[in-house]
Each structure stands twice: as structure tokens, then as C-alpha cells.
DRENLUMZA-605558 format. One record per residue (C-alpha): residue number from 1; residue in one letter; x negated, z, y negated. Coordinates in nm, 3 decimals. Example, Ala and Ser with C-alpha at 12.3 -4.5 7.8 and 13.67 -1.06 7.14 Angstrom:
% DRENLUMZA-605558
(margu 1, A, (-1.230, 0.780, 0.450)),
(margu 2, S, (-1.367, 0.714, 0.106)),
***
This chain:
% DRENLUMZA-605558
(margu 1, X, (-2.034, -1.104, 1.564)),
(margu 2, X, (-1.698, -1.033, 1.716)),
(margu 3, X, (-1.382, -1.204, 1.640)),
(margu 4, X, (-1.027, -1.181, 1.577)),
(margu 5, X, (-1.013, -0.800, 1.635)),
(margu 6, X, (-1.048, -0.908, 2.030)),
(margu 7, X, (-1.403, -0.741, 2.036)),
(margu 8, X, (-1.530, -1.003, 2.221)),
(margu 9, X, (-1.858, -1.204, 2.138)),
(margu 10, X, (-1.886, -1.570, 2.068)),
(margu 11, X, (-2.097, -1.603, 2.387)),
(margu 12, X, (-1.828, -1.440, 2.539)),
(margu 13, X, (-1.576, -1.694, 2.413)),
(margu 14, X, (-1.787, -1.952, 2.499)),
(margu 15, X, (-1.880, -1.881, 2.829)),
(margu 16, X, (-1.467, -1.815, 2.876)),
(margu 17, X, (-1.393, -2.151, 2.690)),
(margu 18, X, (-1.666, -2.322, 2.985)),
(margu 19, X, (-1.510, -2.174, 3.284)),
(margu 20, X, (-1.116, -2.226, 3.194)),
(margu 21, X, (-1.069, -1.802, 3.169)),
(margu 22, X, (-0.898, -1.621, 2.964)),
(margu 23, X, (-1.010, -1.252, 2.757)),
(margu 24, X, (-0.688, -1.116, 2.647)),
(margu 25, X, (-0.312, -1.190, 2.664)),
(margu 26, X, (-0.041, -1.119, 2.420)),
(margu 27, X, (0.325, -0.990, 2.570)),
(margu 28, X, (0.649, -0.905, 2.403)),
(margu 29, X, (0.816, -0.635, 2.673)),
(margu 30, X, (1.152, -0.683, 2.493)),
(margu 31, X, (1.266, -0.853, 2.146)),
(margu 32, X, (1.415, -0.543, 2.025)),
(margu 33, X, (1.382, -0.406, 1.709)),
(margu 34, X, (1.521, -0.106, 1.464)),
(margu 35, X, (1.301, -0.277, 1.143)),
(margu 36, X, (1.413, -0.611, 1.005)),
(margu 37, X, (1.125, -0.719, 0.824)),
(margu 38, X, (1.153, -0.976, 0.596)),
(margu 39, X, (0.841, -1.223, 0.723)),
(margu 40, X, (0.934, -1.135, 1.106)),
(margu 41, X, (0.788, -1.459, 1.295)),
(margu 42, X, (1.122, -1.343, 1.521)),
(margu 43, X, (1.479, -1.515, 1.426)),
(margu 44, X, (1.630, -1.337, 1.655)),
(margu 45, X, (1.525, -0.931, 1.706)),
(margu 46, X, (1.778, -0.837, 1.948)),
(margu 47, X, (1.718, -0.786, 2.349)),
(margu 48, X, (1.846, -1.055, 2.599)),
(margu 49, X, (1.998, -1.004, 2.936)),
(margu 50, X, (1.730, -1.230, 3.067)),
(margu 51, X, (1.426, -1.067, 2.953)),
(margu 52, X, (1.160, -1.053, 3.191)),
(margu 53, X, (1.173, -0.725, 3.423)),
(margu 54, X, (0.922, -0.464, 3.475)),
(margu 55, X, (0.801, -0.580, 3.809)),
(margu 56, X, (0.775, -0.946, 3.649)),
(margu 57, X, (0.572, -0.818, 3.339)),
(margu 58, X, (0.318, -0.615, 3.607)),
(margu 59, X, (0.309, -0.911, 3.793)),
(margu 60, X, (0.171, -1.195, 3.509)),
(margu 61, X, (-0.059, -0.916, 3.374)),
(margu 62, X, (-0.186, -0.900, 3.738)),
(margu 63, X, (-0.257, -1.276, 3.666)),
(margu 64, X, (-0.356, -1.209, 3.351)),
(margu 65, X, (-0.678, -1.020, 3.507)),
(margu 66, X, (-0.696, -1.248, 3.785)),
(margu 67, X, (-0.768, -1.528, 3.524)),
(margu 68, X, (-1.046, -1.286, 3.334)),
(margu 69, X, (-0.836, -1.094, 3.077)),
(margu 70, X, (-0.955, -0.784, 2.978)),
(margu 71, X, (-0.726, -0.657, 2.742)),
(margu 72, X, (-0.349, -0.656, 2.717)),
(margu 73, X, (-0.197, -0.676, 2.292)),
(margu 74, X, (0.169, -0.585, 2.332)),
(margu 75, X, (0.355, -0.722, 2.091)),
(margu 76, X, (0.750, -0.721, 2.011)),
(margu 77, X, (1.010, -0.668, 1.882)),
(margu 78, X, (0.908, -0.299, 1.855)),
(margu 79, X, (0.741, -0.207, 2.200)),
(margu 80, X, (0.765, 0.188, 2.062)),
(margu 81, X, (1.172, 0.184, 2.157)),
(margu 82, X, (1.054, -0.010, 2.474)),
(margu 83, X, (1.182, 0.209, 2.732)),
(margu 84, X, (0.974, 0.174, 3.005)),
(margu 85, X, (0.655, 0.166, 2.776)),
(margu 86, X, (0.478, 0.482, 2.914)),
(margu 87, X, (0.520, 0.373, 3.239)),
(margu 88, X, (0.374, -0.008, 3.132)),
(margu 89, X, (0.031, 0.188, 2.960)),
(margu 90, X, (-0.008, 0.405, 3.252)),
(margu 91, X, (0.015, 0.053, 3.475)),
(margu 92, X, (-0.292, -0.117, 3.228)),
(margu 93, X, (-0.446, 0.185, 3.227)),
(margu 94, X, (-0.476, 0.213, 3.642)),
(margu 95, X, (-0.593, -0.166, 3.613)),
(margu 96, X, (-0.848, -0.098, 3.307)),
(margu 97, X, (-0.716, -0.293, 3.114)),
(margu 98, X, (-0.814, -0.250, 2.759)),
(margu 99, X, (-0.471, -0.201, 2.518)),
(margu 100, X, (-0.361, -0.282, 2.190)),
(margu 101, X, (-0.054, -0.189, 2.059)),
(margu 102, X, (0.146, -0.304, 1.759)),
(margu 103, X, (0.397, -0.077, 1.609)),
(margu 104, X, (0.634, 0.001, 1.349)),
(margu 105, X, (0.577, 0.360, 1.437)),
(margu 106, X, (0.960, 0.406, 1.531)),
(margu 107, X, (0.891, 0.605, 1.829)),
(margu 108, X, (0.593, 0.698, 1.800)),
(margu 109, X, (0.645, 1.082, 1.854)),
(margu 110, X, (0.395, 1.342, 2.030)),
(margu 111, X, (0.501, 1.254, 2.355)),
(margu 112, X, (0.361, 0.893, 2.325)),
(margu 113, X, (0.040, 0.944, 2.084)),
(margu 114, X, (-0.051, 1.148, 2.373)),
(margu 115, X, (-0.021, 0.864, 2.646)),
(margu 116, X, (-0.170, 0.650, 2.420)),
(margu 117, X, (-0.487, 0.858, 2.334)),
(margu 118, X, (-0.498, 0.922, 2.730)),
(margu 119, X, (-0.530, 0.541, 2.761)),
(margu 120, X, (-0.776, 0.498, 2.458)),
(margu 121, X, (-0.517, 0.244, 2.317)),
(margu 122, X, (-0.622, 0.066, 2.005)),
(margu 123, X, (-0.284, 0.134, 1.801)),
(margu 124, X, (-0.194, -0.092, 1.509)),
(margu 125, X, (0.052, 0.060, 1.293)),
(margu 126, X, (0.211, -0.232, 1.066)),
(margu 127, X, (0.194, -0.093, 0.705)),
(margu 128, X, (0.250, -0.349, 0.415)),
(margu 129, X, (0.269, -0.083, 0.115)),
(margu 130, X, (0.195, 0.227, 0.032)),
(margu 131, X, (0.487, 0.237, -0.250)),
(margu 132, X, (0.798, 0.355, -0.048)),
(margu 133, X, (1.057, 0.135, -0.235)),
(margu 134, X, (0.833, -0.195, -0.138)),
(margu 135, X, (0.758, -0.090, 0.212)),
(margu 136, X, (1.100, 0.008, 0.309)),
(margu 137, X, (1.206, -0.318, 0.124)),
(margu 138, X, (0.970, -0.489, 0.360)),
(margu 139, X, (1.074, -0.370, 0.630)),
(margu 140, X, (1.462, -0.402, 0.541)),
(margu 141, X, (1.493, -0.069, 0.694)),
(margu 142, X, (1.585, 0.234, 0.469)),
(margu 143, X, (1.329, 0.549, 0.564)),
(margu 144, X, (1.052, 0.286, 0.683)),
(margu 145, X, (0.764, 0.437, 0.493)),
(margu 146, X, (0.893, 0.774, 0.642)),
(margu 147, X, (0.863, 0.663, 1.000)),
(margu 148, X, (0.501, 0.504, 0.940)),
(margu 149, X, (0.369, 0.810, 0.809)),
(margu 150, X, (0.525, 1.058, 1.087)),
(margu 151, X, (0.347, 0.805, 1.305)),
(margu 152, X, (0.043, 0.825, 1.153)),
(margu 153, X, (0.076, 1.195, 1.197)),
(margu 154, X, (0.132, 1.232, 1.543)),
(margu 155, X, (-0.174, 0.966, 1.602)),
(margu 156, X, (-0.348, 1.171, 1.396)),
(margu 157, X, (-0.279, 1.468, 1.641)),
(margu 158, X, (-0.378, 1.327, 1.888)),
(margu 159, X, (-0.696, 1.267, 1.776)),
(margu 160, X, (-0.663, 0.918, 1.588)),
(margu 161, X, (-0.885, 0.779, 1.421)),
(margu 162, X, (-1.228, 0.810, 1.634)),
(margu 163, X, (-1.490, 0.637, 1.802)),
(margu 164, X, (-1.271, 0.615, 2.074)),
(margu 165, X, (-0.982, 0.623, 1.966)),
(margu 166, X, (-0.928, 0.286, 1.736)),
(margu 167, X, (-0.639, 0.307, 1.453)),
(margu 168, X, (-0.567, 0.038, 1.242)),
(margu 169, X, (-0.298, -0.119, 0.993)),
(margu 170, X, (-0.113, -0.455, 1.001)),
(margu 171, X, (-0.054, -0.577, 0.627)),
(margu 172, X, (0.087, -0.908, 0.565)),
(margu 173, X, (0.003, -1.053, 0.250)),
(margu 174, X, (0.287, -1.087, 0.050)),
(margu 175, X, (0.414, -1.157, -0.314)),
(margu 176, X, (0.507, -0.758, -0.332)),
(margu 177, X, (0.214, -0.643, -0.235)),
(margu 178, X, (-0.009, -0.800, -0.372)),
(margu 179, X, (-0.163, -0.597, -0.649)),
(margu 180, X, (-0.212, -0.311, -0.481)),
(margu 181, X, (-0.396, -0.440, -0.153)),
(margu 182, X, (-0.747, -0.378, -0.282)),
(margu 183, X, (-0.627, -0.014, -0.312)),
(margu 184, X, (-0.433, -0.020, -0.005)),
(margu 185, X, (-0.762, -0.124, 0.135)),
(margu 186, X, (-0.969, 0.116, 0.005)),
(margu 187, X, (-0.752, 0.389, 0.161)),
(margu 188, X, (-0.766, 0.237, 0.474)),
(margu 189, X, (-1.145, 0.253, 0.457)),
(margu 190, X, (-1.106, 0.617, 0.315)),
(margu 191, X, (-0.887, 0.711, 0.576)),
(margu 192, X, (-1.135, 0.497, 0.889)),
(margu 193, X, (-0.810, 0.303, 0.940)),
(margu 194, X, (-0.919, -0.023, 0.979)),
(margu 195, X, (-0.728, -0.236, 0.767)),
(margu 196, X, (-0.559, -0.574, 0.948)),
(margu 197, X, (-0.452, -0.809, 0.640)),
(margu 198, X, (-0.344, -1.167, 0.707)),
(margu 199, X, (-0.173, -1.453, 0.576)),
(margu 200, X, (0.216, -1.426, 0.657)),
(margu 201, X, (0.277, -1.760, 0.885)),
(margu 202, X, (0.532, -1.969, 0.732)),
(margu 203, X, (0.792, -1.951, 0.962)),
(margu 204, X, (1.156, -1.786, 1.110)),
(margu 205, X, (1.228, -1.551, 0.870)),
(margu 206, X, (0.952, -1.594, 0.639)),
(margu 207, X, (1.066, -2.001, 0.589)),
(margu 208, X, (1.344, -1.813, 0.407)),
(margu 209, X, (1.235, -1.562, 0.200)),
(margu 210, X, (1.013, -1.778, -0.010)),
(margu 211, X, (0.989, -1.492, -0.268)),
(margu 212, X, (0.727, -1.377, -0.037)),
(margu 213, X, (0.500, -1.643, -0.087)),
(margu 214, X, (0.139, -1.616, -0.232)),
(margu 215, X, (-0.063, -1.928, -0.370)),
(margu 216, X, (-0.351, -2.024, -0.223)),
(margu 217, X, (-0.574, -1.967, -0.534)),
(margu 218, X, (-0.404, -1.601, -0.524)),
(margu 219, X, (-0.503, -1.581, -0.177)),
(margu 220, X, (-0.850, -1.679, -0.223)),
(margu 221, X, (-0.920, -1.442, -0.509)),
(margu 222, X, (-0.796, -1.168, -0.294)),
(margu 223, X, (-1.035, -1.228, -0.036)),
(margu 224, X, (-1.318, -1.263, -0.267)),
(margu 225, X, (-1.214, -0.947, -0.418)),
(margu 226, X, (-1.198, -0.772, -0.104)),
(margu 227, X, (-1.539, -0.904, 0.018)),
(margu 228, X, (-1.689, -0.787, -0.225)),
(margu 229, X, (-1.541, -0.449, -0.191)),
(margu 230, X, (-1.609, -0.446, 0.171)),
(margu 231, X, (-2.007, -0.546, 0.065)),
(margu 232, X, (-2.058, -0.280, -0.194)),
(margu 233, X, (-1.893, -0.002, -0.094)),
(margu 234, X, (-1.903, -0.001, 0.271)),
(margu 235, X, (-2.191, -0.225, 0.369)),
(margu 236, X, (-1.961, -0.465, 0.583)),
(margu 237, X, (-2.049, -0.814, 0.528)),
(margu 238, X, (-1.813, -1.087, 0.550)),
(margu 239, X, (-1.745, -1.393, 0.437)),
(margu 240, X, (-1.396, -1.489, 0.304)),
(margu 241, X, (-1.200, -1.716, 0.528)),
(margu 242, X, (-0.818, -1.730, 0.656)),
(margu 243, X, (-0.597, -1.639, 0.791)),
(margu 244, X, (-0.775, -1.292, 0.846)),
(margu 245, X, (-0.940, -1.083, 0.603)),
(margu 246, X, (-1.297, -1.015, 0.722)),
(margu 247, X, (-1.253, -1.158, 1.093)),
(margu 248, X, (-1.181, -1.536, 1.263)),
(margu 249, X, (-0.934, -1.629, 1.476)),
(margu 250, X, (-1.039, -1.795, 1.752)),
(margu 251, X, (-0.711, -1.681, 1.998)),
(margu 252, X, (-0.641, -2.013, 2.135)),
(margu 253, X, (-0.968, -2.031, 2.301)),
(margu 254, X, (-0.931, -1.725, 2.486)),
(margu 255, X, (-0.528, -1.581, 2.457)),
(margu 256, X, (-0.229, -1.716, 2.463)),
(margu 257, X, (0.152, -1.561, 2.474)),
(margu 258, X, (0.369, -1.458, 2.709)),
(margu 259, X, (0.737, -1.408, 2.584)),
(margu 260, X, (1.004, -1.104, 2.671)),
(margu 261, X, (1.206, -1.408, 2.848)),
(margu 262, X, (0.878, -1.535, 3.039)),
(margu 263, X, (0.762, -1.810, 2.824)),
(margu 264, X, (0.394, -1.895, 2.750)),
(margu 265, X, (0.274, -2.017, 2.444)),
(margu 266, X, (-0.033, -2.043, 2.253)),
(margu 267, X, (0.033, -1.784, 1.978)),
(margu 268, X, (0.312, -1.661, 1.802)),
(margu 269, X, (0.235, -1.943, 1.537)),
(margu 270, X, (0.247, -2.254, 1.745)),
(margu 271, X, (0.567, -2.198, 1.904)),
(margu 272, X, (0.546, -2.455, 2.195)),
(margu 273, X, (0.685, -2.338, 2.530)),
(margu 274, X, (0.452, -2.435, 2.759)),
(margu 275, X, (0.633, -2.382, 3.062)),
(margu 276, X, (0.831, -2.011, 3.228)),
(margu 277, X, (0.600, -1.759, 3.432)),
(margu 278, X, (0.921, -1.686, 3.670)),
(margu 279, X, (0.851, -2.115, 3.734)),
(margu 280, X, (0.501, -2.156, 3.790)),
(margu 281, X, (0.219, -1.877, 3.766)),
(margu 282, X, (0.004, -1.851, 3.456)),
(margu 283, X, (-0.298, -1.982, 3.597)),
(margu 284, X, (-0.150, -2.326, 3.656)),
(margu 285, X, (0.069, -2.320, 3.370)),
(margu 286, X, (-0.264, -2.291, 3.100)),
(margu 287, X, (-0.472, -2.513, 3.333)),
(margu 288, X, (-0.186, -2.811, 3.343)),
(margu 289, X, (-0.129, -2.794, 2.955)),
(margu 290, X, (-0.254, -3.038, 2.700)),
(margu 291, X, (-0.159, -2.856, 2.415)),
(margu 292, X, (-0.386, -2.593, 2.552)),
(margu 293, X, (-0.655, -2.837, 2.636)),
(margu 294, X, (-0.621, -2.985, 2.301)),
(margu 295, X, (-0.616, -2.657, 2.103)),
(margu 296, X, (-0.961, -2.556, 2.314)),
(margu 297, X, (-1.104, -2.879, 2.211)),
(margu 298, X, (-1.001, -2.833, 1.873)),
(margu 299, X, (-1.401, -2.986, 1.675)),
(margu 300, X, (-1.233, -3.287, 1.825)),
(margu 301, X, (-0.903, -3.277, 1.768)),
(margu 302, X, (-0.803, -3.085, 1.479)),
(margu 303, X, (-0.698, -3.373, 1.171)),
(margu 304, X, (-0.730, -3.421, 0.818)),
(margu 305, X, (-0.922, -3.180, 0.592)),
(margu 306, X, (-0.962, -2.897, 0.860)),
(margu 307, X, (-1.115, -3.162, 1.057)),
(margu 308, X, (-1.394, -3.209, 0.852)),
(margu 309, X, (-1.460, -2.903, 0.659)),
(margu 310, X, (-1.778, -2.774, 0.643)),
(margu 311, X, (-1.658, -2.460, 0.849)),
(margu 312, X, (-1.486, -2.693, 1.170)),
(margu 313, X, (-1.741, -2.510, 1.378)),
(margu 314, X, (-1.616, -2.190, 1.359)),
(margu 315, X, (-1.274, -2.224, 1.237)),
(margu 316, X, (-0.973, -2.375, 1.273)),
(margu 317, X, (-0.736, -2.250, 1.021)),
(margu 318, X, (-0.383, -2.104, 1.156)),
(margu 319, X, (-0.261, -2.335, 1.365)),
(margu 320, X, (0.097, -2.147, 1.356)),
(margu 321, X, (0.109, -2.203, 0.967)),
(margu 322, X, (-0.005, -2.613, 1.035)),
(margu 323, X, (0.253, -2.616, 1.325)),
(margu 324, X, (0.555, -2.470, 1.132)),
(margu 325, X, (0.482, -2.644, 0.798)),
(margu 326, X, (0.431, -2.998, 0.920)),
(margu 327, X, (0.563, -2.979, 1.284)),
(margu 328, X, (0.194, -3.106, 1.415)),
(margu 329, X, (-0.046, -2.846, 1.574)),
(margu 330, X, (-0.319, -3.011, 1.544)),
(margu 331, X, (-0.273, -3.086, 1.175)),
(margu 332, X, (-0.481, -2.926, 0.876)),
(margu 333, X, (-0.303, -2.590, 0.774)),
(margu 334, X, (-0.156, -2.595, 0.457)),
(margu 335, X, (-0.187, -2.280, 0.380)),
(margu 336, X, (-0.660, -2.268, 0.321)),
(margu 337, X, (-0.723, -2.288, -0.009)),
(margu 338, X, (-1.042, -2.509, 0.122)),
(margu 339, X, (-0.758, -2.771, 0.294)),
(margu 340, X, (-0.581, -2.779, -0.140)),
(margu 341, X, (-0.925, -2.809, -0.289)),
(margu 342, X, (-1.010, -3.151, -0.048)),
(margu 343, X, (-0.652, -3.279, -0.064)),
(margu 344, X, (-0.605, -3.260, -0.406)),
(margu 345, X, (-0.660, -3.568, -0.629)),
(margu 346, X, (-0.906, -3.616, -0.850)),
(margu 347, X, (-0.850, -3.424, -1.166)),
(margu 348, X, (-0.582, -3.222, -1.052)),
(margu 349, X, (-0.613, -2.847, -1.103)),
(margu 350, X, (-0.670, -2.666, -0.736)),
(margu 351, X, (-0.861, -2.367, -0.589)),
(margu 352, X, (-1.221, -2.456, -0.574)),
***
């Protein structure tokens, strides 16, 4: 079975887990961004003076690999209106390096879908709707559901979606969406756009638009909805789980982030700055951490309900959601419907 879209094997994790490596790496090349999406885990979407140059980003991807990485997910801000991007794929692609890419589709023209079916780059275009009014509300960007689907054209040019050429679609789960992500799904499928659905992580701009928010008996029905969609219709079997639909999460055992200013943190969730890549190199900075120690030892760690839940062996909830709700990484996430049904007293109404 492979996990959390990494395409990596659990003996593969393991085996990384045993001999301190890593399999991927996450990077934001700039914090700039055209979209303003309303459940952005970014504050902030604007670039810095002191983001981290292009000889500094080749460099900690060079230690990236040296560590055992063998894929790259650029992340943003939107990496599309990255200037230097073509340049940065052309650099993974002379180190093969596998990529995945996660865009609003901004600038995604021919030029690009090109370079990035040259590379085989797994694109991820982030879609939340297929209703205009709700995506571009979304996205707080006027013309967003335009821009996705020129995207998806020019992708499609260029010979997206194949057996080499991986396409997929970021949808957070969301109070406006909601209803119509079993057809959104289907489409997907229709379409052999594999469909990324999550739980939005509580936090940033999300922690303020609350009208986003989905209960956790919602969010359980949809899963078990879409399982059983998955099952019968497409003969994918999956149990349902969060924070991902049909996949696990297992990132901390074999990722972790590196910001557009050079910090390193576990995920985009647990926003802990570890230490700064232009300080130490990466290599000492994951080996000399204890939240990273802790988070890899997490059958031990991990408290409360999430601790003990029949599934601790092979899950660990979102630790973002735990660390931005209640401030403790290593606390049960709020957010599983399993972590309500065993925290709620007896009698009380919960998702079971």
C-alpha cells in the first residue's frame, strides 16, 4: 500500500524511519501569491526580501538527496508566478529527482505544461468547486475557475493525464463545498484526475473564516460516502480515515518543510521552526530535533484518544490540526470523528 500520495511503501518508510533518512521534502520557492484563498495555511502571501535565493534552494535540495529524498513537492505561495521555476524543474530534473507541483494554475501556460511534461512532474491543480461563483469565492480571486480550467487545458496538451504523466486535484473540504464533492469526485475519476480531498487544517486564515467549517459527523459521512463510491464504481478499496480521503499521512516520518525564508519544519500543520538552513545544514538540523524525534516515535508519544485508538499503528491523525487547536503536537487532533466518539461523555450524542 502506498501512502500519503508520496508513492512510497510502508517498508520503505520503515526502513527510512530505521536509518534517520528522509523520502521527500516539501519547499515554498517564494510566498507569493495572485489567489487569496480563504483556508490559506499562509497569513501572510506576499514575497520577502529575505527569501531564500536560488543557489540556497539548489543547495538544501542537494541535501535533501544527500539525506535519501527522492522527490521534491513544491509548495507556495503559488510556485506557477515563481520566476525562476523552469530553471528550478530543469535543476530536479538533472538530479532525478521525482516532482510534485501544487498550483493554482495562474501561470500555467504552454510554455510551462511543456517543461513540466518534459520532467514527468506530478501536477496538482488545487480545485475546490466546480460551481464558478463558489470556486472563485474560494479562492477570493475573481476569474479563479477560469484560470484552473485554462490550466487544465494546457496540461491537457501536453499530454496530461497519463501513465506517466500524473494529474491530480487539491480540494479542501469545506462548508461550500460540501454537497457537491461526491460529484466533484466522480468527475475527477471520469476525467483520471486523481482527486486530493482533505480536511482544511484549522489554522492562519482558516482560524478565521469559521464559516468554512465542517462537523466531524459531516466529515465522516463524506468519507463513507466516498468509499463506497470509490469501492463500487472503480474497484479502489479504502478505508475511511483523516485527514485524507482514501490515503494516510505518514509525512513526519519521512518529510518535513523547508520555508521560502529557510526555515524547517515538520509540515505545514505543526508550525515549529526547527532551526534556519542558511544556520546549520538540514542533516543536522532533523537529526538534533526532538520534535522530530518525538513526531517519528509518535505509538509512544502521541496523547489522549489518538494515543490509544485502535488505528495508533498506522495513524496519527493531523498533527497540524492537534498543534493549532490546542497548541500541543503531540496531542489527539480534534478534528477525527474517532477522537469525538471516545471523548465524548456517556450519553452525549457524537459520531460513532
Amino acid at each position: 500500500m502506498q501512502l500519503y500520495n508520496l508513492e512510497f511503501t510502508e517498508e520503505e518508510i520503515r526502513e527510512a524511519v530505521a536509518a534517520d533518512r528522509l523520502l521527500s521534502m516539501e519547499i515554498e520557492f517564494s510566498r507569493a501569491c495572485n489567489f487569496r484563498c480563504a483556508y490559506c495555511y499562509l497569513a501572510d502571501r506576499t514575497a520577502h526580501a529575505d527569501e531564500l535565493s536560488r543557489e540556497e534552494i539548489k543547495e538544501v535540495i542537494l541535501q535533501a538527496k544527500e539525506l535519501g529524498a527522492r522527490k521534491i513537492i513544491i509548495l507556495g505561495g503559488e510556485p506557477s508566478i515563481y520566476p525562476h521555476l523552469i530553471e528550478m524543474l530543469r535543476f530536479l530534473g538533472s538530479l532525478e529527482l521525482k516532482i510534485e507541483i501544487f498550483t493554482n494554475g495562474t501561470g500555467v501556460d504552454g510554455e510551462l505544461a511543456a517543461v513540466l511534461a518534459e520532467e514527468k512532474a506530478r501536477v496538482v491543480v488545487k480545485m475546490n468547486s466546480r460551481d464558478a461563483r463558489v470556486q472563485d469565492h474560494l479562492a477570493g480571486k475573481k476569474g479563479a475557475f477560469e484560470i484552473i480550467g485554462q490550466a487544465l487545458e494546457h496540461l491537457r496538451r501536453a499530454g496530461y493525464p497519463s501513465q506517466e504523466l500524473f494529474l491530480a486535484a487539491s480540494t479542501v473540504i469545506c462548508r461550500q463545498n460540501l454537497e457537491e464533492l461526491p460529484a466533484l469526485w466522480q468527475w475527477l475519476r471520469s476525467q483520471n484526475i486523481e482527486p486530493y480531498f482533505e480536511i482544511l487544517t484549522p489554522q492562519a486564515n482558516a482560524l478565521e473564516n469559521t464559516w468554512l467549517n465542517v462537523d466531524p459527523a459531516e466529515l465522516r459521512a463524506l468519507f463513507a460516502q466516498l468509499s463506497i463510491l470509490d469501492r463500487e464504481r472503480y474497484g479502489r478499496i479504502w478505508e475511511p480515515q483523516p485527514p485524507l480521503v482514501g490515503n494516510k499521512c505518514m509525512r513526519h516520518q519521512v518529510s518535513c518543510v523547508v520555508t521560502a525564508g529557510g526555515e524547517v519544519m515538520p509540515c505545514v500543520g505543526v508550525t515549529i521552526a526547527l532551526d534556519n538552513i542558511r544556520k546549520h545544514r538540514l542533516a543536522d538540523i532533523l537529526r538534533d530535533s526532538e520534535v522530530v524525534r518525538n513526531l517519528k516515535n509518535y505509538r509512544q508519544m502521541i496523547k489522549g484518544p489518538c494515543g490509544t485508538c485502535e488505528k495508533s499503528s498506522e495513524c496519527y491523525g493531523c498533527r497540524g490540526a492537534a498543534y493549532q487547536l490546542t497548541g500541543d503536537y503531540l496531542a489527539s487532533d480534534p478534528t477525527c470523528w474517532r477522537h469525538r466518539a471516545k471523548a465524548a461523555p456517556t450519553g452525549s450524542v457524537c459520531a460513532q
